[in-house]
C-alpha distance (Angstrom), angle and dihedral (degrees) to the residues before:
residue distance angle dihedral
X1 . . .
X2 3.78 . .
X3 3.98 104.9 .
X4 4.23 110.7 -141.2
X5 3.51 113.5 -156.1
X6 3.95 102.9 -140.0
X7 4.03 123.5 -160.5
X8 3.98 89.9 -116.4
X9 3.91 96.3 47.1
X10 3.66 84.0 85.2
X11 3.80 114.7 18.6
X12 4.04 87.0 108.2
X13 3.77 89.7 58.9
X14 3.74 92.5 50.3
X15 3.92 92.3 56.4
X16 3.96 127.8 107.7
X17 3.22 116.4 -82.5
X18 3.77 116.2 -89.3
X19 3.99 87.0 44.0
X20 3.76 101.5 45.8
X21 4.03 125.1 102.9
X22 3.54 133.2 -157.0
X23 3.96 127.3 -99.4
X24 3.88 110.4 -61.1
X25 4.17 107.4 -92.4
X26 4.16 81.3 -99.0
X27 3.88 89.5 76.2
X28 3.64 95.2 61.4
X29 3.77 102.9 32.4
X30 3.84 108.4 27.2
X31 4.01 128.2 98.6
X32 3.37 86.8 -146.5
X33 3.52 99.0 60.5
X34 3.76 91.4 39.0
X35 3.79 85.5 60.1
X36 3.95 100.1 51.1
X37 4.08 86.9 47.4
X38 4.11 91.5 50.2
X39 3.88 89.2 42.5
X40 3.88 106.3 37.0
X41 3.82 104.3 29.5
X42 4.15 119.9 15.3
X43 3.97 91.5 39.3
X44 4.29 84.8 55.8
X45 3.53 104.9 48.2
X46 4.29 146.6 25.5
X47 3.77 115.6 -63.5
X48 3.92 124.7 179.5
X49 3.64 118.1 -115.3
X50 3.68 97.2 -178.1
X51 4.09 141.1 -60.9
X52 3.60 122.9 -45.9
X53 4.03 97.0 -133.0
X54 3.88 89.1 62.8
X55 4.21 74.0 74.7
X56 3.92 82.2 68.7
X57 4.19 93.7 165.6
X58 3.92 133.3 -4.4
X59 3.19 114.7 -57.4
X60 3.56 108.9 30.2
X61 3.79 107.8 134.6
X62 3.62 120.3 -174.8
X63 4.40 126.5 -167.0
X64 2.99 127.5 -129.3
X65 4.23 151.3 155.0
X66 3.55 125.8 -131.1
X67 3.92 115.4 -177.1
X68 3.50 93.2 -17.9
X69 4.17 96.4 -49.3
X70 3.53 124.3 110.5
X71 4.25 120.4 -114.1
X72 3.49 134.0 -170.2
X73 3.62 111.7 -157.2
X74 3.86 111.1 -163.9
X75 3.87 145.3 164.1
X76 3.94 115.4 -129.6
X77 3.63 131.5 -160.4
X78 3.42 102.0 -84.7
X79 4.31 90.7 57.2
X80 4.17 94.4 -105.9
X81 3.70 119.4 135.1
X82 4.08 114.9 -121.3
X83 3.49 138.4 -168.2
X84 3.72 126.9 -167.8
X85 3.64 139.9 155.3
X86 3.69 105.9 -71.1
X87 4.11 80.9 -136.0
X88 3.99 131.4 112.9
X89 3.78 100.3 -130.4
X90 3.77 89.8 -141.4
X91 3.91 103.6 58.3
X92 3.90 99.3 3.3
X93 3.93 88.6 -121.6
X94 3.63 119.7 147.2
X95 3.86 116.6 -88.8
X96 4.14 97.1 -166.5
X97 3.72 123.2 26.1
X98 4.03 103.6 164.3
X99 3.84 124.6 38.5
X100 4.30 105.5 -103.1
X101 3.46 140.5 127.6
X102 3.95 130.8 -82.7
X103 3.71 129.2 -155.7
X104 4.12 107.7 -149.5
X105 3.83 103.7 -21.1
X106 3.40 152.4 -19.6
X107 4.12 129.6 -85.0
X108 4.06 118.8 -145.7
X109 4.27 95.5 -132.9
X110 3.95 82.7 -137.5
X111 3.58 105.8 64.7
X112 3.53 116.8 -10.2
X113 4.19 102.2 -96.1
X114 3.24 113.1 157.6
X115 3.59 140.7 -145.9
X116 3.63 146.3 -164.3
X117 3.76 125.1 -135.8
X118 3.54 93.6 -117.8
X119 4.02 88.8 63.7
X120 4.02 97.3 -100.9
X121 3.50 124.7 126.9
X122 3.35 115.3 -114.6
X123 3.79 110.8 171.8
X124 3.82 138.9 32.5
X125 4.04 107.8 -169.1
X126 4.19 100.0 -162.1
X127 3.59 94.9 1.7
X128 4.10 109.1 75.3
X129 3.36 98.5 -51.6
């Protein structure tokens, strides 16, 4: 279903207060609106995924999902919080599936790639190296 946003939808949210309401029940139950929030405002701007000291040491990497897209959040050598797409960019499958800890990189379960924690590739099992 394509969800259209009508001028009315809201005009009782827009009201002084004392005479406002909240969000029609849709808002906070419906696909549909679930869909226009992932696509129109948390894909276009920061969103927290959780608290830095949960990244107690390098190479604590933590999953997680944002709109519907799959994040690793991890600490590299040098201290820095990252977050990257929690995908192997040869086969798409997931490189971390459990919070843990990592020594130098990270290993895609399908076929061996390899990555550092600073995003790089750094191995190609089959492919060149």
């Amino acid at each position: 279903m394509n969800l259209r946003f009508s001028s009315d939808m809201f005009d009782t949210v827009l009201q002084e207060t004392g005479v406002a309401t909240g969000l029609p029940n849709e808002a906070y139950i419906g696909e549909d609106f679930l869909n226009v929030e992932r696509d129109r405002l948390w894909s276009h701007s920061w969103v927290c995924v959780g608290v830095a000291a949960k990244l107690r040491a390098p190479g604590f990497v933590i999953p997680v999902e944002i709109a519907g897209a799959p994040v690793i959040v991890l600490r590299d050598h040098d201290g820095a919080v990252r977050a990257y797409h929690n995908v192997c960019s040869h086969r798409g499958a997931k490189l971390v599936t459990n919070p843990r800890r990592v020594k130098d990189s990270l290993r895609c379960p399908y076929h061996g790639w390899c990555y550092k924690l600073d995003g790089e590739i750094c191995a190609t099992p089959d492919i060149g190296g």
